[in-house]
C-alpha positions in Angstrom: 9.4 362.9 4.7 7.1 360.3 6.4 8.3 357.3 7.6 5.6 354.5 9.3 7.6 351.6 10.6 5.4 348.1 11.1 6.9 346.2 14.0 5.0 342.8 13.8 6.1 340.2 16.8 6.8 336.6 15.7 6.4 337.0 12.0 7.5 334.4 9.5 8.0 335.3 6.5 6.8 331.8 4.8 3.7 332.5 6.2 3.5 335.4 4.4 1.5 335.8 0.7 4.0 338.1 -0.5 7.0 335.5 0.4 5.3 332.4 -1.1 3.3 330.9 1.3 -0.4 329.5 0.0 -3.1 330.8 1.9 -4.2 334.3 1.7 -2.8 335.2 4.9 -1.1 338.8 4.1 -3.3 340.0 0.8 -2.3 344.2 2.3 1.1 344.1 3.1 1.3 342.2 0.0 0.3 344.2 -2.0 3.1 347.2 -0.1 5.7 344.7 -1.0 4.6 344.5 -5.0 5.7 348.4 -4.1 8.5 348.2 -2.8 11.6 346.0 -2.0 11.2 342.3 -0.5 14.7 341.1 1.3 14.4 337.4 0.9 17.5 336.8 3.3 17.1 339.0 6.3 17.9 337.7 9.8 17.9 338.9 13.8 21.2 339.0 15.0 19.7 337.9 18.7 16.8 336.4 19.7 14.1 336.5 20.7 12.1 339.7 21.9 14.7 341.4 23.5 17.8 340.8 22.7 16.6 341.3 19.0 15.3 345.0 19.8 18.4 345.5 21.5 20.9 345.1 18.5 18.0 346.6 16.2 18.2 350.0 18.2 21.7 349.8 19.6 23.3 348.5 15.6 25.4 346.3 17.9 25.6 342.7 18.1 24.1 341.1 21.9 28.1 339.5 22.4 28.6 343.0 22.9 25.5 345.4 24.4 25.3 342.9 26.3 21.4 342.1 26.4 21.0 338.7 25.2 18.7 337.2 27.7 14.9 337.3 29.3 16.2 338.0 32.9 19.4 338.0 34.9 22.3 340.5 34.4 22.2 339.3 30.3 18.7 340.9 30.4 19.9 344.6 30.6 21.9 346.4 28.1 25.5 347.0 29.6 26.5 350.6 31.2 28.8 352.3 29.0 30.8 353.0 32.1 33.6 355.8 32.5 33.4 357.1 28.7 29.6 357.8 29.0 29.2 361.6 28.7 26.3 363.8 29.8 24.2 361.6 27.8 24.9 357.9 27.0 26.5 357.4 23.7 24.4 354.0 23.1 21.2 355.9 23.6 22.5 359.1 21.3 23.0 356.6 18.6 20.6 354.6 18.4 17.5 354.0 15.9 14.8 356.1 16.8 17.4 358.9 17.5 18.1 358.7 13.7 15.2 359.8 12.8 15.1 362.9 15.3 18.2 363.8 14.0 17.1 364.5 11.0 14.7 367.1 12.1 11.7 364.2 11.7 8.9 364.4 15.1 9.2 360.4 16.2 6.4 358.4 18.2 6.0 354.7 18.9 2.8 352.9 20.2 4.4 349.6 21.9 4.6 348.5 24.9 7.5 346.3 24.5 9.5 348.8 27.2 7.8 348.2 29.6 7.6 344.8 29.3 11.3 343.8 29.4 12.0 346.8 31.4 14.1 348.1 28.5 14.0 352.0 28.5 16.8 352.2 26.1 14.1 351.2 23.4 12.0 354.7 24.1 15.5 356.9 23.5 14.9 359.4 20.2 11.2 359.6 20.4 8.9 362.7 21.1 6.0 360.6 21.9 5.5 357.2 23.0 2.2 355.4 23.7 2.1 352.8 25.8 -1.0 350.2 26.0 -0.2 349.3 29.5 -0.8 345.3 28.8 2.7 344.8 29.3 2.5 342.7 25.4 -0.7 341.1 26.5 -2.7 343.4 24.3 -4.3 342.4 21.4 -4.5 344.9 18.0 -8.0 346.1 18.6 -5.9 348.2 21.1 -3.4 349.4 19.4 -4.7 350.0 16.5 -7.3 353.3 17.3 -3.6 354.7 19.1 -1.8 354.8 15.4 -5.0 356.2 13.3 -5.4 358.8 16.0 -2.2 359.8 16.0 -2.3 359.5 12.2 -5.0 361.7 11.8 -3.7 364.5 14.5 -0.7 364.5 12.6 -2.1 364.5 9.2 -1.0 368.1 7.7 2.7 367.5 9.3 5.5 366.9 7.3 8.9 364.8 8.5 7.5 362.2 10.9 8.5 358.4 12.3 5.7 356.5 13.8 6.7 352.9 14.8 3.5 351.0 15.5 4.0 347.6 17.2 1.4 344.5 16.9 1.6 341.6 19.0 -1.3 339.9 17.4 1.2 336.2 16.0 3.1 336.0 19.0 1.3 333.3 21.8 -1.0 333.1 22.8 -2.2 333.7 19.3 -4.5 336.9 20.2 -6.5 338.0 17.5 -10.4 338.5 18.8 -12.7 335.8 19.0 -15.0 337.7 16.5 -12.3 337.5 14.3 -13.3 333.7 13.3 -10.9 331.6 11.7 -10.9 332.5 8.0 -9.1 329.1 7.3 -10.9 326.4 8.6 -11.9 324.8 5.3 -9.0 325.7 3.4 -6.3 322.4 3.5 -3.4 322.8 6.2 -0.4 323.8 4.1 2.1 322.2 6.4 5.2 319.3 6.1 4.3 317.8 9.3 2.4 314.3 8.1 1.0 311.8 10.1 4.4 310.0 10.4 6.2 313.1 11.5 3.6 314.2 13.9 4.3 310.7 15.4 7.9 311.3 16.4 6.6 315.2 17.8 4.4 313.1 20.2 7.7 311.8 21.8 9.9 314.7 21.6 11.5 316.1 24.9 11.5 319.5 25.9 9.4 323.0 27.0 7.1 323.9 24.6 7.3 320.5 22.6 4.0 318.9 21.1 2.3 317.9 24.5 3.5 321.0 26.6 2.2 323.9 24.4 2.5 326.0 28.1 5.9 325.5 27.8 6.6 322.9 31.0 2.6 322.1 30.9 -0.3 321.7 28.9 -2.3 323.8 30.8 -4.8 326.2 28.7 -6.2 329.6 29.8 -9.9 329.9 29.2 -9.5 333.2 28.1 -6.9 332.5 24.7 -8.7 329.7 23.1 -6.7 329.6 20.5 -3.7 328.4 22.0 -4.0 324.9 23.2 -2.0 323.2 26.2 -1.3 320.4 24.1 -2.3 318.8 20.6 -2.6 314.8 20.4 -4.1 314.5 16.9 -4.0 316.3 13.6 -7.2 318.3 13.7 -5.6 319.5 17.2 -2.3 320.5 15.1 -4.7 322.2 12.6 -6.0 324.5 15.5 -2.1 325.0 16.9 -1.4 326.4 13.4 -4.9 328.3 12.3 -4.2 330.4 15.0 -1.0 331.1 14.3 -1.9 332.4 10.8 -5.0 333.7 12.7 -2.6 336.2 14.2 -0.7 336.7 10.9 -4.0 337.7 8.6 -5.6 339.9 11.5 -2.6 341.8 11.8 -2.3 342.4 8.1 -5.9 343.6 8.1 -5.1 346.4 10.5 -2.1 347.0 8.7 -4.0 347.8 5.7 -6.8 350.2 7.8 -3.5 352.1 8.6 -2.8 352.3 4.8 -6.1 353.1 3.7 -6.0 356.1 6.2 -2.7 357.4 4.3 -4.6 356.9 1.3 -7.3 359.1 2.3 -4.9 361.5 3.6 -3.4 361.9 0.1 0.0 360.8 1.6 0.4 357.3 1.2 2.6 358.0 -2.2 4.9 359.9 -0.2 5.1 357.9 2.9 8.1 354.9 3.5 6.8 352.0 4.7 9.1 349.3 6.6 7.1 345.6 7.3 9.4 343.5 9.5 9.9 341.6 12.9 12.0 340.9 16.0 12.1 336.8 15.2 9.8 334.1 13.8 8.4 330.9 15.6 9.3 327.3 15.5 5.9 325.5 14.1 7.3 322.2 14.7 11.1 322.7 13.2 13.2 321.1 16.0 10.5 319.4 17.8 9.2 323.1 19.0 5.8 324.7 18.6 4.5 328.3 19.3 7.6 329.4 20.8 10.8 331.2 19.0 13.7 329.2 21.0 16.0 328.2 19.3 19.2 330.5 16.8 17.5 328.4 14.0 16.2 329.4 10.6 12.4 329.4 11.8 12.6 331.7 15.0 16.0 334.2 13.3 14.6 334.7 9.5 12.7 337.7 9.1 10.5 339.5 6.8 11.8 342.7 5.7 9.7 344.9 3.4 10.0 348.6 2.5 9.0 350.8 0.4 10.5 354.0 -0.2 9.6 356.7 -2.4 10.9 357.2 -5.3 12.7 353.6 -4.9 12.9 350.4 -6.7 9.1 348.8 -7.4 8.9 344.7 -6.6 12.8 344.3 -6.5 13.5 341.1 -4.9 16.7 341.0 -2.8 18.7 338.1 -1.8 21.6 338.9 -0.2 22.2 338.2 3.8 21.3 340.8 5.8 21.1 341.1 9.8 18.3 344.0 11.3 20.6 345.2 13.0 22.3 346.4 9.3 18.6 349.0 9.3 20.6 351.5 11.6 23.0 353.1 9.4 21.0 352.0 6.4 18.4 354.2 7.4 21.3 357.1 8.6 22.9 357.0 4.9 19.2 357.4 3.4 18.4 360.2 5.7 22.1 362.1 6.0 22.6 361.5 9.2 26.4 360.9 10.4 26.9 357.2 11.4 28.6 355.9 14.3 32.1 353.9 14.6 30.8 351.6 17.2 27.7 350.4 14.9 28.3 346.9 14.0 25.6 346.9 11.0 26.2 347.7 7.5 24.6 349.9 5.4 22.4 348.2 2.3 21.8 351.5 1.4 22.6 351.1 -2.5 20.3 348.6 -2.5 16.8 351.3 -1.8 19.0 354.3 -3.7 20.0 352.3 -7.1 18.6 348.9 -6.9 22.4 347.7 -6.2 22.2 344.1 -4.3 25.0 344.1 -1.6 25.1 342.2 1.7 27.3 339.7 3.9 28.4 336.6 3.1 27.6 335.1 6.0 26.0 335.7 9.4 26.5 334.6 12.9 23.0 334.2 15.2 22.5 333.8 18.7 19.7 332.7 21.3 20.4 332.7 25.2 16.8 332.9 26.4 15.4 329.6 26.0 18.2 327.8 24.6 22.4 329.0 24.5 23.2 328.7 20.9 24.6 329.8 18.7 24.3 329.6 14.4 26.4 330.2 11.0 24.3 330.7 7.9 26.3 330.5 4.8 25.2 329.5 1.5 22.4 327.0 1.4 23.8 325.8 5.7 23.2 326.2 8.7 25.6 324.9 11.6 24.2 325.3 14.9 26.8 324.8 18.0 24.3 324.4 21.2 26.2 325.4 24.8 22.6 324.6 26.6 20.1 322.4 25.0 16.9 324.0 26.8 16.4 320.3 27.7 15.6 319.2 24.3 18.5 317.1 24.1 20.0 318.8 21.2 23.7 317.6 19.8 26.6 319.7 20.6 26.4 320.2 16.4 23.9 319.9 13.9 24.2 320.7 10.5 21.1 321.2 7.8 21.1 322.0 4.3 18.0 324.4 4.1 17.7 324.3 0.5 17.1 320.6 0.6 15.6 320.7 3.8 14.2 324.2 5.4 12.2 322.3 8.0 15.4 321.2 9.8 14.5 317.3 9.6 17.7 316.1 8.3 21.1 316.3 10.6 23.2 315.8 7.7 26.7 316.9 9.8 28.0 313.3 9.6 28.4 313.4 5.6 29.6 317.0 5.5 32.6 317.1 8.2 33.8 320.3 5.9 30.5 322.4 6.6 30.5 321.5 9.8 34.2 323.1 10.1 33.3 325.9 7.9 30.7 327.0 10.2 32.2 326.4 13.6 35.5 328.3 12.3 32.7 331.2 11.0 31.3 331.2 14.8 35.0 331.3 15.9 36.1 334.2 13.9 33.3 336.2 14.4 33.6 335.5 18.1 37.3 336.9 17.8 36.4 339.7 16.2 33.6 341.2 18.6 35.2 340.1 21.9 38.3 342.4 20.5 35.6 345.0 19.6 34.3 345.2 22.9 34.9 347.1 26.2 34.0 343.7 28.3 36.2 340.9 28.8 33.1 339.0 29.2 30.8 336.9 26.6 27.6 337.3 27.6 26.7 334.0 26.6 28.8 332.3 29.4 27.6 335.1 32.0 24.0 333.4 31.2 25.4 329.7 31.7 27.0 330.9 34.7 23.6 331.8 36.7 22.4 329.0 35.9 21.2 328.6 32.1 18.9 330.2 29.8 16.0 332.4 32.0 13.1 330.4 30.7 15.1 327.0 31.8 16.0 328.0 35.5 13.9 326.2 38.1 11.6 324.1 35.3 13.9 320.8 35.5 12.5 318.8 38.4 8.9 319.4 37.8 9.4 318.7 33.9 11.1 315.7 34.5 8.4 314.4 36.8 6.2 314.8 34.0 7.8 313.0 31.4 8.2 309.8 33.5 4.1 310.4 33.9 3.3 310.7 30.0 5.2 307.8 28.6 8.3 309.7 27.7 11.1 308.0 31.0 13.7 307.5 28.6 14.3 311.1 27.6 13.5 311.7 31.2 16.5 309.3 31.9 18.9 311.1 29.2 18.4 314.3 30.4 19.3 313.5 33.9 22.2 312.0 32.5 23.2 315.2 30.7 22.3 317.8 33.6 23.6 315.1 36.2 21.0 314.3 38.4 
């Protein structure tokens, strides 16, 4: 068997064709999806980058592998201490060792290892190809990597390649020659005139006027990606190259499939579409950055298509990625391991069976501390540190009604906002009995000092707000952090 796993960074799946969304952004991988299955409810357990690859691989949830940050000790997985044996259990079991384990030659091309300094994310694989760019890297270099590899490996039977494109993720990346196929086409967005108003006075890193994050600085050298946007036409340009990103990376996608094509193996070959978190494009105040343990930056695309499985099956149940490890160890024989928190959906791919959770519990510790319960049409979201966007301890938004997150609508649901604080609780309970740590690695975060992409930004930040017209929510937020 062949199995080619697409690893897109920062992909939303609204602004995908194949999940609804108007421009033609995804026209390949759409057309894989009309093949296959499309999981309409799929979610990253922990976000972003890192701590999402690190329950992916691991099948465990961040609370306890314990990599839920960008830097300090939540940065690194845990050590499995005095029961590790010759080799580490975590790295034995983890996704990429699946597939070696049953007998299939495994490759990546990513450099996401190397950039997080996360070697875990290379155990199971024969081969791995590394850019060097440390995620800098645009497609255009990726790209010849996979199709050589491809077409070395062309008469062998029983292989993995994950191929990893960074091309949506800031600073936007695809090439200059790719243009902007969207310029005339209207700006299918909900952020109006009068919403893009109250964005111009939000507080906090990567708001509106800080597109750097703390700054509105721009680098010459990614013109796509503004420092800041103070009209609508700037907006436009903030969100063209998002979707920029988005269609260039589908286009390479599809040279990849064509190849298979030509190879006469494509028929034969499973194909898994996904990625480690989406982007807030305005949801919460935030732009080109995935920050928060919202709907926008932890909702997923998940496509695959599997031989001899279901053909444009829609599934809707809730699913975490982190449920893909002993999915994909049930599909392939492989003996699953007690101390994987995922479940398996494989009925779903073997009989067309829907199955799933009811709910699910998501986390972010990087930019902000939060963390989320998605049930039904809700989302509660219970914020420990605000990232300096001068969130409420609570928040509560029917996504149905509302997917954008506009609407706070906790004070007319004190029942929801119960429900999901008690879901948070509970599942809390549960993994801190599961673990081998005392510790929650969300407090060992607030403890040195806050999220990693918070620590040492305050002073400076706050400067700037009292120089661009926005004192009070300077004032509140020294309030808040008592300064």
């Amino acid at each position: 068997m062949r199995i080619l796993f697409v690893d897109i960074d920062t992909l939303r799946p609204d602004h995908m064709g194949c999940y609804g969304y108007a421009r033609n952004t995804t026209p390949n991988m759409d057309q894989i999806c009309r093949e296959g299955i499309r999981f309409d409810q799929y979610y990253c357990s922990d976000a972003p980058c890192l701590p999402s690859r690190a329950s992916l691989v691991s099948g465990i949830f961040g609370i306890r592998n314990g990599a839920v940050g960008h830097g300090g000790t939540a940065g690194d997985r845990r050590c499995t201490g005095r029961d590790r044996g010759f080799t580490d259990q975590l790295d034995d079991n983890n996704f990429h060792n699946i597939f070696r384990r049953a007998g299939m030659h495994t490759a990546s091309v990513s450099s996401f290892a190397e950039r997080h300094s996360s070697w875990w994310f290379d155990a199971g694989l024969h081969e791995c190809y590394n850019v060097g760019r440390y995620g800098a890297e645009s497609g255009e270099e990726v790209l010849p990597i996979a199709l050589d590899w491809l077409r070395r490996n062309k008469d062998r039977d029983n292989w993995y390649l994950h191929v990893h494109f960074w091309d949506p993720h800031t600073p936007y990346r695809a090439p200059a020659s790719f243009g902007n196929p969207f310029e005339n086409e209207p700006l299918p967005t909900w952020i109006d005139e009068q919403v893009f108003a109250l964005h111009r006075r939000h507080v906090g890193p990567h708001c509106i006027n800080e597109l750097n994050m703390y700054n509105d600085d721009t680098n010459p050298a990614c013109p796509r990606a503004l420092g800041k946007a103070e009209t609508m036409e700037q907006l436009r340009q903030v969100l063209d190259g998002y979707d920029c990103g988005v269609s260039y990376t589908d286009q390479l996608v599809g040279q990849m499939i064509d190849l298979l094509k030509e190879q006469g193996v494509y028929e034969d070959t499973a194909i898994i579409i996904t990625s480690d978190h989406g982007e807030n494009l305005g949801e919460l105040g935030i732009y080109s950055e995935h920050a928060t343990a919202d709907y926008p930056t932890c909702h997923i695309p998940f496509i695959l298509k599997w031989p001899g499985g279901p053909r444009g099956m829609v599934e809707s149940s809730f699913h975490y990625s982190l449920d893909l490890l002993p999915t994909m160890a049930d599909l392939l024989g492989v003996d699953r391991c007690a101390n994987w928190d995922g479940q398996s959906y494989a009925p779903v791919i073997t009989r067309g069976e829907a199955t799933g959770r009811d709910s699910l519990v998501l986390s972010q510790m990087a930019h902000v501390c939060q963390r989320s319960a998605r049930f039904g049409d809700w989302l509660y979201i219970r914020t420990y540190h605000d990232g300096f966007h001068l969130f409420d301890r609570e928040m509560l938004f029917c996504l149905k009604d509302d997917p954008y997150e506009q609407r706070d609508v906790k004070a007319e649901h004190p029942d929801l906002l119960a429900r999901g604080a008690k879901l948070i609780l509970d599942w809390q309970d549960e993994q801190m009995l599961k673990s081998d740590s005392q510790i929650d690695p969300l407090w060992t975060v607030m403890r040195e000092g806050g999220p990693y992409h918070t620590q040492g930004h305050l002073e400076e930040y706050l400067k700037r707000l009292e120089a661009t017209g926005r004192s009070e929510g300077a004032r509140k937020l020294r309030e808040r952090y008592g300064i």
